[in-house]
DOKOL-81791 format. One record per residue (C-alpha): z, y, x; residue in three letters. Coordinates in nm, 2 decimals. Example, Ala and Ser with C-alpha at 12.3 -4.5 7.8 and 13.67 -1.06 7.14 Angstrom:
2
+--------+--------+--------+-------+
|      z |      y |      x | mimar |
+--------+--------+--------+-------+
|   0.78 |  -0.45 |   1.23 |   ALA |
|   0.71 |  -0.11 |   1.37 |   SER |
+--------+--------+--------+-------+
end
This chain:
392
+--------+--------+--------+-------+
|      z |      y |      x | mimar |
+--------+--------+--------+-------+
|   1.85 |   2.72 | -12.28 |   UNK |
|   1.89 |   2.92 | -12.56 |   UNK |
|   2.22 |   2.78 | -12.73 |   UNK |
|   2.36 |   2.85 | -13.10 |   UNK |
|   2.73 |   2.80 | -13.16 |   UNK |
|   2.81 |   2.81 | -13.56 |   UNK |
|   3.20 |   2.90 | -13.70 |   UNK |
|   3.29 |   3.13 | -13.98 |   UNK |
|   3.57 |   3.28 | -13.78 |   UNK |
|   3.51 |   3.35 | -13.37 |   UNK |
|   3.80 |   3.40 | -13.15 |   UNK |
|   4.07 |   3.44 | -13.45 |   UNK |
|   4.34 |   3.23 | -13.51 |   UNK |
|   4.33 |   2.85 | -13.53 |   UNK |
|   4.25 |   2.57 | -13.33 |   UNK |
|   3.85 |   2.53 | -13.36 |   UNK |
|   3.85 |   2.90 | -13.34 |   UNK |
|   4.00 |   2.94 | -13.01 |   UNK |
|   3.83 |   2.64 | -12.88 |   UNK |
|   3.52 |   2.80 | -12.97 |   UNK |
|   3.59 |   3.07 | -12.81 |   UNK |
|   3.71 |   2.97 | -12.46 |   UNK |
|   3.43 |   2.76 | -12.48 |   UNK |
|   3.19 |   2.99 | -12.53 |   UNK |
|   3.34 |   3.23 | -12.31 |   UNK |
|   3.28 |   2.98 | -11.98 |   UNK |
|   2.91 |   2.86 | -12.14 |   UNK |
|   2.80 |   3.22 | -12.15 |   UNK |
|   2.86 |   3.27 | -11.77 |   UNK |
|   2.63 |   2.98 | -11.68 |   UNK |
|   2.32 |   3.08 | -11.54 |   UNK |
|   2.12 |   2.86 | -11.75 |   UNK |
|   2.25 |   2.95 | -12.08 |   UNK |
|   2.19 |   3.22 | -12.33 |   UNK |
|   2.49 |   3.19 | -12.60 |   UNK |
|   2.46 |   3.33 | -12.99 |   UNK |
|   2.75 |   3.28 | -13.18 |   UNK |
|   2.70 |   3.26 | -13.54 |   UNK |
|   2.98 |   3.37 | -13.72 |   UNK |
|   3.16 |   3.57 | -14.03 |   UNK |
|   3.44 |   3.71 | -13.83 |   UNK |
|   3.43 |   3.71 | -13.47 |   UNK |
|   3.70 |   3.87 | -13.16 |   UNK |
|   3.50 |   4.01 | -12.84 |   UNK |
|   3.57 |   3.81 | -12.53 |   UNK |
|   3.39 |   3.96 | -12.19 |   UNK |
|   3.13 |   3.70 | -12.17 |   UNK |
|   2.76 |   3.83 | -12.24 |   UNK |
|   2.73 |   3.65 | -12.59 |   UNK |
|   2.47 |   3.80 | -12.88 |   UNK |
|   2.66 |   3.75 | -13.22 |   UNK |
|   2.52 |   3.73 | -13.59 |   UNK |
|   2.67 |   3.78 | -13.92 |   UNK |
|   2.63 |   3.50 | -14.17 |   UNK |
|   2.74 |   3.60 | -14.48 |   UNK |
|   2.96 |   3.41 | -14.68 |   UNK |
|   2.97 |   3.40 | -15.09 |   UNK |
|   3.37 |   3.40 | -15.16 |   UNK |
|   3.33 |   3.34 | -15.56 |   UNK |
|   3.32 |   3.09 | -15.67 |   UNK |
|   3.49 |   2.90 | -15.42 |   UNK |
|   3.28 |   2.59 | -15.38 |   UNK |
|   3.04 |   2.82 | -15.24 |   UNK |
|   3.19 |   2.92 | -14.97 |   UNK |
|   3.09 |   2.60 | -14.76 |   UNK |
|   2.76 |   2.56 | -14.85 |   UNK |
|   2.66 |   2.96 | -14.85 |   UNK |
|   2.76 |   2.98 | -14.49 |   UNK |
|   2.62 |   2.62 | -14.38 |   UNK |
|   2.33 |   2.79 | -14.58 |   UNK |
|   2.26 |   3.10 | -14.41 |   UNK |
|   2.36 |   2.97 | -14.10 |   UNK |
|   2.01 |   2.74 | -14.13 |   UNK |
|   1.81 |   3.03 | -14.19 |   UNK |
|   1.95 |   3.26 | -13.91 |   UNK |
|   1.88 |   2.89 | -13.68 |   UNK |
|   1.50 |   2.87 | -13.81 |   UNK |
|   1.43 |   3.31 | -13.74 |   UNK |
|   1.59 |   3.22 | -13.39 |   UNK |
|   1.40 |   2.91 | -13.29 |   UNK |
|   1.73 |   2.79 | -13.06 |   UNK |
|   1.69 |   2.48 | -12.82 |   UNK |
|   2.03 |   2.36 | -12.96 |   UNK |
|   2.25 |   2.43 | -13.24 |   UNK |
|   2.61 |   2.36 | -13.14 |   UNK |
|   2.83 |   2.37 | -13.48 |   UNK |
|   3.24 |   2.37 | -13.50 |   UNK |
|   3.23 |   2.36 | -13.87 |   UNK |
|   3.03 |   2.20 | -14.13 |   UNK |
|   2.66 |   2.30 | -14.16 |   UNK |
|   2.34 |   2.12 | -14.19 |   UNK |
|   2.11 |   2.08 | -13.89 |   UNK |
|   2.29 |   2.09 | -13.63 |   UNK |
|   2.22 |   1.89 | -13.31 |   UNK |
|   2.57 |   1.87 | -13.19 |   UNK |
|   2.88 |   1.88 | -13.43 |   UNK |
|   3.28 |   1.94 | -13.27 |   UNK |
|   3.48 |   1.80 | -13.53 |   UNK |
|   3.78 |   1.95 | -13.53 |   UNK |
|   3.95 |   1.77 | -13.83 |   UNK |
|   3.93 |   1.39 | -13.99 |   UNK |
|   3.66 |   1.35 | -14.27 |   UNK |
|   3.74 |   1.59 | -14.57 |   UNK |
|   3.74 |   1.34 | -14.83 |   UNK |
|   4.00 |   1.13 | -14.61 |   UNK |
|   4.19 |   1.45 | -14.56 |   UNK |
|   4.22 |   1.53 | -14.90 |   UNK |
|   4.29 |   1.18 | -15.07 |   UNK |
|   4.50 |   0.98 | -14.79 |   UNK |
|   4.66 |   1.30 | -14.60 |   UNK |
|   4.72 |   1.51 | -14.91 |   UNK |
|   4.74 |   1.28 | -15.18 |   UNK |
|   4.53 |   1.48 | -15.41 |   UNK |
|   4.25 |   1.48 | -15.62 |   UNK |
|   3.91 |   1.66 | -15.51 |   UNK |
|   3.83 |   2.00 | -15.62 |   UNK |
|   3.49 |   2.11 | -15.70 |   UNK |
|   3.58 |   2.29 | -15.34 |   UNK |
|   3.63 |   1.99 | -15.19 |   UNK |
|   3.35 |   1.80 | -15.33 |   UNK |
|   3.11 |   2.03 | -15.20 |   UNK |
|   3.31 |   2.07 | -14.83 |   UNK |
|   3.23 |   1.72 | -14.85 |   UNK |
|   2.89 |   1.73 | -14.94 |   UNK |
|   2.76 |   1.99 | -14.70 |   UNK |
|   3.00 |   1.77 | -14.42 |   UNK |
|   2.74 |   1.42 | -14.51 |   UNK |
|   2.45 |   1.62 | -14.52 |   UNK |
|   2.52 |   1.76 | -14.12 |   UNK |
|   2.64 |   1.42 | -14.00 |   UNK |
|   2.38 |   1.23 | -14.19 |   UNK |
|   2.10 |   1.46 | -14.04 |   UNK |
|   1.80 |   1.53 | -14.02 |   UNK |
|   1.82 |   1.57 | -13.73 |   UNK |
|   2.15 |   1.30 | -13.67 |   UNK |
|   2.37 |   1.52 | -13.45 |   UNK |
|   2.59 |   1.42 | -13.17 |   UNK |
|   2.93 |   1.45 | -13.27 |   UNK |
|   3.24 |   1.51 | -13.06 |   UNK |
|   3.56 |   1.47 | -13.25 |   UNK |
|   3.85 |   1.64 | -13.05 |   UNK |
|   4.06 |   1.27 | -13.03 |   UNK |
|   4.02 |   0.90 | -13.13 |   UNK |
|   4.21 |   0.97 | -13.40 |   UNK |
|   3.93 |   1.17 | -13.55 |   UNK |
|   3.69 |   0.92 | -13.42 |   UNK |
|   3.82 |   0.63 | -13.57 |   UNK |
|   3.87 |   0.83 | -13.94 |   UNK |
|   3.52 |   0.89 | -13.89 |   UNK |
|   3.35 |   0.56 | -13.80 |   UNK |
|   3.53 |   0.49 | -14.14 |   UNK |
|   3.38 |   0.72 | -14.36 |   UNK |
|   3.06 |   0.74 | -14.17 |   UNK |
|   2.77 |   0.49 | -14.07 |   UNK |
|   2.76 |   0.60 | -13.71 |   UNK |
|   2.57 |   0.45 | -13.39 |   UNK |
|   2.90 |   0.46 | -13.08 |   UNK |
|   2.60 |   0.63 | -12.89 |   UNK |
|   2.63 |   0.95 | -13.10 |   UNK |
|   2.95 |   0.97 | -13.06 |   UNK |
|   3.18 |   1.14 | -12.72 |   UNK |
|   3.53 |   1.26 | -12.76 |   UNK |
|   3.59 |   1.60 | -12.63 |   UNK |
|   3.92 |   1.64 | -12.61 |   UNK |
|   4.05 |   2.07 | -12.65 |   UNK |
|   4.09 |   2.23 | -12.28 |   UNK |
|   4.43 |   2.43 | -12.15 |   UNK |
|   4.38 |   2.77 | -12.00 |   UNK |
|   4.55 |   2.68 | -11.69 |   UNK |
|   4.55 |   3.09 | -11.55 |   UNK |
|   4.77 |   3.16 | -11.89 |   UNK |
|   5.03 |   2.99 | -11.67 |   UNK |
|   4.94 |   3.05 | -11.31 |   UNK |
|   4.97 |   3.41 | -11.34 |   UNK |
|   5.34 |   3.34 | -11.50 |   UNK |
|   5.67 |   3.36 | -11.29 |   UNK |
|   5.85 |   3.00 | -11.46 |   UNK |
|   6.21 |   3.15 | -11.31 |   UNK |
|   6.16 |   3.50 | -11.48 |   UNK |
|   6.03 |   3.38 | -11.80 |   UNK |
|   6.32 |   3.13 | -11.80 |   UNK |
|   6.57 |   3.42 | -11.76 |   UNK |
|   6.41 |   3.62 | -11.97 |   UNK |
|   6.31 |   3.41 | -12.30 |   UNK |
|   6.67 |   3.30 | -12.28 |   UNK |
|   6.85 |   3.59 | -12.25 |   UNK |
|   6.64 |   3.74 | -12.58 |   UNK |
|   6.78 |   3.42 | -12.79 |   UNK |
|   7.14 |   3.39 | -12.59 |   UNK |
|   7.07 |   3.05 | -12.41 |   UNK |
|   7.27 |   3.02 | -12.12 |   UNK |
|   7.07 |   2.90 | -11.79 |   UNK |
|   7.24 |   2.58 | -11.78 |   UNK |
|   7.14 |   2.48 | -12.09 |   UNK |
|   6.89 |   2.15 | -12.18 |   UNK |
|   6.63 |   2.32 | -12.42 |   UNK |
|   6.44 |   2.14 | -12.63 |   UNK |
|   6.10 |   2.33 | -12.75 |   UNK |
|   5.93 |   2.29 | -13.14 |   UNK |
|   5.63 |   2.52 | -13.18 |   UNK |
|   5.47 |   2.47 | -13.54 |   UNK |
|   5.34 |   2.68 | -13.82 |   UNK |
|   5.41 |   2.42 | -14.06 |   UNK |
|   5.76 |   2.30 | -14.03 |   UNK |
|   5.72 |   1.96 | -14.28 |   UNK |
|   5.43 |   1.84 | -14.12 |   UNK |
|   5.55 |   1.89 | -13.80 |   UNK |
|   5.87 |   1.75 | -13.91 |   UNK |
|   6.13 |   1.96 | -13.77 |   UNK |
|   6.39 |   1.76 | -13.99 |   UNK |
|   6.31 |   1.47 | -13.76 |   UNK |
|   6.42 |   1.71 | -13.50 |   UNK |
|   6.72 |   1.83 | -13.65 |   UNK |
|   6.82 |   1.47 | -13.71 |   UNK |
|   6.77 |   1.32 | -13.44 |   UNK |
|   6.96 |   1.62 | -13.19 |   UNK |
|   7.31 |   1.62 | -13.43 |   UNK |
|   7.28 |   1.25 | -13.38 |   UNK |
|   7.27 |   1.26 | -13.01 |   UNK |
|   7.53 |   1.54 | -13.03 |   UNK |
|   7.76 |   1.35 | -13.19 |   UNK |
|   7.68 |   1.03 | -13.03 |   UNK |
|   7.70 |   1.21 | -12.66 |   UNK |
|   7.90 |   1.52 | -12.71 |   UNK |
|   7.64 |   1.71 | -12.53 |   UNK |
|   7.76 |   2.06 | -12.54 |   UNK |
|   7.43 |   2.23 | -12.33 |   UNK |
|   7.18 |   2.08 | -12.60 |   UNK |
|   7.00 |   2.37 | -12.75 |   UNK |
|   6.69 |   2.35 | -12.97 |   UNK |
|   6.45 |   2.69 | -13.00 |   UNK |
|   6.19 |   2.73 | -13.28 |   UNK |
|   5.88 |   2.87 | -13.24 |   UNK |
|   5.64 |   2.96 | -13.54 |   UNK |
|   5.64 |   3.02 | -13.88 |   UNK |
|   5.81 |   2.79 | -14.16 |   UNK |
|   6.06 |   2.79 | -14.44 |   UNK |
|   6.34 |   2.89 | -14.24 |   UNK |
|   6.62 |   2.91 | -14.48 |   UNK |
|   6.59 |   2.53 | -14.54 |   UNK |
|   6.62 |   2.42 | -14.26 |   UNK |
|   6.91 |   2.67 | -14.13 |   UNK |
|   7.06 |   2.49 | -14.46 |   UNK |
|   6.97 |   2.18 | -14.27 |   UNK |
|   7.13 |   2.26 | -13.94 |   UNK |
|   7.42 |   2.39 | -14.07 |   UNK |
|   7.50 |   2.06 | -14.32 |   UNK |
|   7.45 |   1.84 | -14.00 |   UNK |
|   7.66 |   2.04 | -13.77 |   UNK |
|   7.46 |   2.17 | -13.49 |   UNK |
|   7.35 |   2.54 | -13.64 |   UNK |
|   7.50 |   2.71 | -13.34 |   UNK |
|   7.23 |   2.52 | -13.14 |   UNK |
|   6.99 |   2.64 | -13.35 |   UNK |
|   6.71 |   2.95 | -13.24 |   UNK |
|   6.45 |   3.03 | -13.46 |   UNK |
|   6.22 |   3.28 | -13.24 |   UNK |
|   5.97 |   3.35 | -13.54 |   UNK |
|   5.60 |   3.38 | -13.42 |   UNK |
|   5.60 |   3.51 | -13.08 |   UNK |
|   5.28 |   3.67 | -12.90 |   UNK |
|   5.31 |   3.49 | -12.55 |   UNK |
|   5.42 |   3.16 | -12.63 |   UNK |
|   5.32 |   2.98 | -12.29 |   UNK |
|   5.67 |   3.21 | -12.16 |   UNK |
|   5.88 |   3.01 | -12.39 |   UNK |
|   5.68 |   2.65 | -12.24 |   UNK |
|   5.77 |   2.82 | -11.94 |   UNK |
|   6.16 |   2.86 | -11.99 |   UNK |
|   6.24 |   2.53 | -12.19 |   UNK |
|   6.31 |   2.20 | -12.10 |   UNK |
|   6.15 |   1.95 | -12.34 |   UNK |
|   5.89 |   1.93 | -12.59 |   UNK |
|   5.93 |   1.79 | -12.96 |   UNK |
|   5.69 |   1.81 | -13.19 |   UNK |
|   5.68 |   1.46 | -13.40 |   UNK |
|   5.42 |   1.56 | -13.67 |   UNK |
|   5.31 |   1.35 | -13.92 |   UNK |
|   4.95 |   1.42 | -13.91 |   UNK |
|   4.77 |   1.64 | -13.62 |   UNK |
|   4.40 |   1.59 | -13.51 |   UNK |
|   4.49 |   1.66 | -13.16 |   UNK |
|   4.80 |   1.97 | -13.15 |   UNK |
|   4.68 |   2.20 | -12.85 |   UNK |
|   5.02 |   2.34 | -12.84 |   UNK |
|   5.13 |   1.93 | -12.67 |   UNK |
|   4.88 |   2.02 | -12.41 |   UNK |
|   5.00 |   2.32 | -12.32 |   UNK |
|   5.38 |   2.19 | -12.31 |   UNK |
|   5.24 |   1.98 | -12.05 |   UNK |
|   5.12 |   2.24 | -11.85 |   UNK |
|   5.42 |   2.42 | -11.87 |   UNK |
|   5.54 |   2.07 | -11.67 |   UNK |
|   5.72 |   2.00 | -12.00 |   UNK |
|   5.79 |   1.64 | -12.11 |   UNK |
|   5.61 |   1.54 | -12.49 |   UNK |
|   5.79 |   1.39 | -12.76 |   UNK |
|   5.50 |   1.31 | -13.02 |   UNK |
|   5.41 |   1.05 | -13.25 |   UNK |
|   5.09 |   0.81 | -13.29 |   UNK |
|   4.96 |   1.05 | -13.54 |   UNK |
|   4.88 |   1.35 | -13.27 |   UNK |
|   4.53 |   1.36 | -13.15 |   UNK |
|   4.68 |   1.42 | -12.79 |   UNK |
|   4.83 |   1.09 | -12.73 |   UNK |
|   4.47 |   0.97 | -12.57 |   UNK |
|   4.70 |   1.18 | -12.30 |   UNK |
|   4.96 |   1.03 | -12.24 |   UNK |
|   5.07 |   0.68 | -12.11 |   UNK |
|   5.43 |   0.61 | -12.29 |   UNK |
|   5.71 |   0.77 | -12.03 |   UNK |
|   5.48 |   0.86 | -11.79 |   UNK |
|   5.40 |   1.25 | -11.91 |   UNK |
|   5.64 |   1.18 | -12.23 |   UNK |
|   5.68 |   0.96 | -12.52 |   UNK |
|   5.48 |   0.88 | -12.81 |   UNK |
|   5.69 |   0.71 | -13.07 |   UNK |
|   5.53 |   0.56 | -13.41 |   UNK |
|   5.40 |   0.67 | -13.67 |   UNK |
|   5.69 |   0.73 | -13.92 |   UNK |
|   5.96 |   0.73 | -13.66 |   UNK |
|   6.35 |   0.73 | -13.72 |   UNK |
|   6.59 |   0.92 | -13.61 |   UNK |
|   6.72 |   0.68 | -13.36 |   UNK |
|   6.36 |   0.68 | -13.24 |   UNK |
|   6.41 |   1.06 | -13.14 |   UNK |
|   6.78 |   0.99 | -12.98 |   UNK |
|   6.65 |   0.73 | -12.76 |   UNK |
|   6.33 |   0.92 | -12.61 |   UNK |
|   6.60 |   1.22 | -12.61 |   UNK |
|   6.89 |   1.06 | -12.44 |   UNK |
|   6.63 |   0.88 | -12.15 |   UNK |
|   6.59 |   1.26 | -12.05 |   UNK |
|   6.89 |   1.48 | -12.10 |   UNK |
|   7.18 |   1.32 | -11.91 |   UNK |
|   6.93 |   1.26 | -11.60 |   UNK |
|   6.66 |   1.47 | -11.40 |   UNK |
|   6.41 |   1.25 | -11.58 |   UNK |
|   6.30 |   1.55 | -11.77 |   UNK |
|   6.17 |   1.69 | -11.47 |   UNK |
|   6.00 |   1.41 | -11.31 |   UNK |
|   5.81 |   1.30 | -11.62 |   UNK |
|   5.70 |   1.67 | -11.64 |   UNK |
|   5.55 |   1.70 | -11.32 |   UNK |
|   5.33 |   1.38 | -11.45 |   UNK |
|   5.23 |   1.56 | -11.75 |   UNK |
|   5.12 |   1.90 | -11.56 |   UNK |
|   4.92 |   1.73 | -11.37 |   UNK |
|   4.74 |   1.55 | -11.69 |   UNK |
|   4.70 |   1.93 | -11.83 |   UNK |
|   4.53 |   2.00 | -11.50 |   UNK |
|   4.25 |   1.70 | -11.59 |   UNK |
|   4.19 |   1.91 | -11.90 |   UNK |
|   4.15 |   2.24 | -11.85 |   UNK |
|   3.88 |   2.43 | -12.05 |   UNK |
|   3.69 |   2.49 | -11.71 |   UNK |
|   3.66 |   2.10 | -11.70 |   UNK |
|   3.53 |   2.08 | -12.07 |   UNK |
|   3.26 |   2.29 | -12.01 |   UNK |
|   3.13 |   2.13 | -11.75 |   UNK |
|   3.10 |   1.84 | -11.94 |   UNK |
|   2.94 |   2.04 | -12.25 |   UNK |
|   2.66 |   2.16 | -11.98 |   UNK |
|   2.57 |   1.79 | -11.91 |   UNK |
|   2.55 |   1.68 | -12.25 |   UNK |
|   2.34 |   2.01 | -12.38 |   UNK |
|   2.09 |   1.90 | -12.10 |   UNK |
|   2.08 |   1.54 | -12.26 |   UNK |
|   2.10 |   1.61 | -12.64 |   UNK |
|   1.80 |   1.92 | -12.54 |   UNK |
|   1.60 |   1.61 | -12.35 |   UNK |
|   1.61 |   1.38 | -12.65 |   UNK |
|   1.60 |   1.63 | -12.95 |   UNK |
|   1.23 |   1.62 | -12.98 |   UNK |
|   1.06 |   1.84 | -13.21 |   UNK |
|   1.17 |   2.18 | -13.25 |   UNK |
|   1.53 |   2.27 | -13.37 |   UNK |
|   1.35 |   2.47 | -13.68 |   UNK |
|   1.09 |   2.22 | -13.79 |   UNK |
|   1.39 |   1.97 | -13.77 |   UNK |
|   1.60 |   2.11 | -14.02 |   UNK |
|   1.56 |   1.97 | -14.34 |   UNK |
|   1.54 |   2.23 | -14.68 |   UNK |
|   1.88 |   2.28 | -14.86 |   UNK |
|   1.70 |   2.34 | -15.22 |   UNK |
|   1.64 |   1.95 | -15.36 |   UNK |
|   1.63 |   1.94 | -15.73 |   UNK |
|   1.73 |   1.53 | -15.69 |   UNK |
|   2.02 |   1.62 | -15.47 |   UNK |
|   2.35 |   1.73 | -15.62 |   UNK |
|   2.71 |   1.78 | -15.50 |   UNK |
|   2.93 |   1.49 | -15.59 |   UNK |
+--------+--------+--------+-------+
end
């Protein structure tokens, strides 16, 4: 099968961009596959993959969406593919990862802002694909996404699977847990003994690493736990919230690492994982906590609670969760081996999702969406130019 995978940027940083990548990276290595990637920017894996530049029109703005969705059509129809799998918005596509919620709810109900002419045309070019011709088969990376789409979108259940992002379990297994444990905290002056709690995030409100803060200088105070150390990892306005650690007591217990180039070493030498966010579509950096064997502390808002079962690999607590919420999930862990226990459990979740597991369950579904596709993926596509058509 001759496969097309749409993204403006391959292999670069961000979520759909890596998962495009390790996906096509496995898919490329199947015998019955020959991958194209269609893509602006793109980063060389060692997979046999063909790639084509689609041109994107950066001014205005607005046309950034529909330019690439554009030319991404017309590189599709000179191709003739069997299937065109897309991780962004585009028309025509026969199977659609959705990586985020709807963009309208995004923009309105996350943001709380009015849309852009940007926006309105993100939007527009986001109906057109899901809407078909041809209808697509779309896999939103959680339920969360699923059920923000069945909202916004008339969709048969049938059309719809979950795929769920994969962990690159040979990240870890190639990774000595004792040496990066000595290691990552000898850099930041953890002592050994210490109980490490873990927050990776590039954007420290959403993440809400105050909720963090909080809810460790309460247990502090509530337990006098002198070992209780909390390490940063990412990027953020860090002189607020050293402000904040140091008006609640605890900024000795405070490490902010910056954006490190191997995190899974610092998975690898903590204890715990925190990260109660107020919005994530799944948060690949909870899956790979788990298979560091790291206990989760997340909220009902993170895509990767369809992971866990509630103290089994961690805790998922609710949606806008108080400090005493954090304590309580804390304290169940810190004064016991607990930590360790419920980690095990959680490894061996990660292991059920590893990206060599999601691509075997891409294969299947190419070789159903290709029987029931029909006519050919060019004559399916539908023109872009319609006079009665406009973007609203």
């Amino acid at each position: 099968m001759k496969i097309a995978v749409a993204i403006p940027k391959y292999g670069l940083v961000g979520g759909a961009e890596n998962f495009a990548f390790e996906l096509c990276e496995r898919l490329a290595t199947h015998n019955g596959f020959e991958i194209h990637v269609f893509a602006n920017k793109w980063r060389k894996g060692n997979a046999p993959i063909v790639f084509h530049k689609i041109p994107i029109i950066r001014f205005p703005r607005f046309l950034q969406p529909i330019s690439f969705a554009y030319f991404v059509r017309n590189e599709a129809k000179r191709g003739r593919f069997d299937l065109l799998h897309s991780h962004d918005r585009i028309f025509g596509m026969n199977l659609f990862t959705m990586h985020g919620i709807p963009h309208k709810t995004w923009i309105k109900e996350v943001r709380q802002k009015r849309l852009s002419l940007f926006d309105r045309a993100t939007a527009w070019v986001e109906k057109k694909g899901i809407t078909g011709p041809p209808e697509p088969m779309v896999l939103p990376v959680s339920t969360l996404v699923k059920d923000e789409l069945l909202k916004r979108y008339d969709i048969a259940e049938s059309r719809i699977h979950v795929m769920h992002p994969g962990v690159s379990i040979d990240r870890f297994a190639q990774l000595d847990r004792g040496m990066c444990r000595r290691e990552v905290r000898q850099r930041h002056r953890l002592a050994q003994d210490d109980m490490v709690l873990l927050f990776v995030g590039m954007n420290f409100e959403v993440k809400r690493l105050e909720l963090v803060l909080q809810g460790m200088a309460r247990l502090v105070k509530d337990n006098s736990n002198s070992h209780l150390k909390l390490l940063i990892v990412g990027k953020g306005d860090e002189k607020r919230y050293i402000r904040s650690a140091r008006n609640l007591g605890i900024s000795e217990r405070v490490v902010f690492a910056g954006l490190v180039r191997k995190t899974e070493e610092y998975y690898l030498a903590a204890d715990i994982f925190v990260m109660p966010s107020a919005y994530d579509t799944f948060g690949i950096a909870v899956l790979e906590a788990m298979m560091a064997g790291l206990p989760v502390i997340i909220t009902k808002k993170v895509g990767a609670k369809d992971l866990l079962q509630n103290s089994v690999q961690g805790f998922v607590l609710s949606e806008n969760p108080s400090e005493y919420e954090m304590v309580e999930a804390l304290a169940s862990m810190i004064d016991s081996q607990r930590h360790i226990q419920i980690g095990q459990m959680a490894k061996k979740t990660a292991l059920e999702n590893s990206w060599d597991k999601l691509a075997r369950r891409i294969v299947d579904l190419y070789s159903t969406t290709e029987q029931h596709k029909g006519p050919d993926l060019a004559c399916m596509i539908a023109p872009l130019t319609n006079k009665s058509q406009s973007v609203n």
